[in-house]
N, C-alpha and C positions, 0 to 999 in steps of 0.2 A: 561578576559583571554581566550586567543584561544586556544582550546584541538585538537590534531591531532584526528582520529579515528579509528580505525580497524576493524577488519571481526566480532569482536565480538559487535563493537557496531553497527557496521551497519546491521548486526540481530538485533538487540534490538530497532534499529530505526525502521526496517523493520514488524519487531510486530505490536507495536504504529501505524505502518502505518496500515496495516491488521486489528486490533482492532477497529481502529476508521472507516475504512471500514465498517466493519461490523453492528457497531452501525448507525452508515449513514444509510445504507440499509435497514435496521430494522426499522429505525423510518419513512421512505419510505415507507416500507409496511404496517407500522402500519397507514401512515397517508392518503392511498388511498382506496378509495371501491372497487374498480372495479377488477372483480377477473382474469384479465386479466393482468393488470398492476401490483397487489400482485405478478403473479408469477414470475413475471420480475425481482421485490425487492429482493423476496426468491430467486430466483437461486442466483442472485449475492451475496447476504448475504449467501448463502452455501458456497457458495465458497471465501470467504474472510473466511471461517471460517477454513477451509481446508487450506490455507496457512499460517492463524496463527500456527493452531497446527504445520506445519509443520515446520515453525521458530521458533518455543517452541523447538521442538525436537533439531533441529540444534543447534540453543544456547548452550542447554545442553551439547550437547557433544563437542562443540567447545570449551566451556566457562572449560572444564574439564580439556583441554591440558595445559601443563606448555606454549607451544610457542603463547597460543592466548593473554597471558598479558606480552609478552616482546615487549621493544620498538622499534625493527625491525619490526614486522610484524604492524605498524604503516602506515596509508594513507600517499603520498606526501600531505602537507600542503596546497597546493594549491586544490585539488581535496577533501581535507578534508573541507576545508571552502566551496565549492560548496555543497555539502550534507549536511553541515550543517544547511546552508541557503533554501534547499530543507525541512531537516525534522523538521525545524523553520517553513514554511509555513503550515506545517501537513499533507499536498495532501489533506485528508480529514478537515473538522471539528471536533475539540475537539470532546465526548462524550457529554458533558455536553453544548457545544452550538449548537448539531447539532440538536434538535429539533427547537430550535429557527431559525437555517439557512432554514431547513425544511417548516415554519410554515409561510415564507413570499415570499415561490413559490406557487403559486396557482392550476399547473396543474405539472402533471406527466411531461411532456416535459421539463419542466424548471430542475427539479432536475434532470432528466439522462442526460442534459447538464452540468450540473454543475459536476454530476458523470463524467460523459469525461473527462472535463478537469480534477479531481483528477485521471483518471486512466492514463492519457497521461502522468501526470507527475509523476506517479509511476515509470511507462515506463522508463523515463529516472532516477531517483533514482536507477533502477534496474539496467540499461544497463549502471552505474556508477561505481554501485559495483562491475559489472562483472568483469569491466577492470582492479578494484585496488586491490583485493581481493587476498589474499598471500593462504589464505588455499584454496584446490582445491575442499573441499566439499562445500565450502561456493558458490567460484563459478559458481559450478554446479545446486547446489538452485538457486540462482541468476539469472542465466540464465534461467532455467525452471520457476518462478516466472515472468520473464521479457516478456517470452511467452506467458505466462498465462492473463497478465494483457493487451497484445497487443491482445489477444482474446478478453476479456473484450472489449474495444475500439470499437472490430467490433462489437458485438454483440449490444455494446449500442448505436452507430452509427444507426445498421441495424431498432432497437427500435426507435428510438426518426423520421428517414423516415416511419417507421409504422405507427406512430402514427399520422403524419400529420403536 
């Protein structure tokens, strides 16, 4: 059975997505020495930490109004099955499988690749929401999030030419 989605649950995808970031990153830093490459993990696990909360918060107050559970503010179906298929793939790895994703890159370089591609296609999860999103705080999140993760990108891009 196919469920449309709305602003409320594309927060709640958008968490899961931020969550398992975090846990990514974390076991990233747990899994290298080099206190060079830790800080690389910890920035980014801070800041995957900072946009949870931040989609905590939004939730909350979104999830409060009577109009975020009527089935107007409902995604076009079509654009609903694309994100669906987007937060089916996770961007990241589960919690629970990412130390095994972890455990069979060998260097630093391999997993901020693999970070890329989850933050590129955060990228577009975000710059998805922006479009369909009926509440205009959500948007606003959305959008700043979408920012946020197109930073990421460069940043790990700028990392992984660092490193060689």
């Amino acid at each position: 059975m196919e469920t449309n989605l709305n602003d409320l649950e594309g927060l709640r995808i958008a968490m899961d997505i931020e969550g398992r970031g975090y846990h990514f990153y974390q076991g990233a830093y747990d899994r290298f020495k080099d206190a060079k490459v830790k800080a690389i993990f910890k920035m980014l696990r801070d800041e995957e930490e900072v946009h949870l909360d931040t989609f905590t918060r939004y939730f909350e107050e979104i999830g409060a109004t009577k109009e975020a559970h009527e089935t107007e503010y409902l995604f076009d179906p079509e654009v609903s099955g694309y994100l669906t298929v987007l937060a089916e793939n996770r961007v990241f790895p589960a919690q629970e499988d990412a130390a095994a994703v972890l455990e069979r890159i060998d260097d630093p370089k391999g997993v901020l690749q693999l970070a890329l591609e989850a933050e590129k296609n955060s990228v577009l999860f975000y710059a998805e929401l922006v479009e369909c999103s009926k509440f205009e705080k959500a948007r606003i999140i959305f959008e700043k999030l979408k920012k946020e993760e197109q930073a990421h990108v460069v940043k790990i891009t700028r990392q992984i030419q660092a490193l060689g």
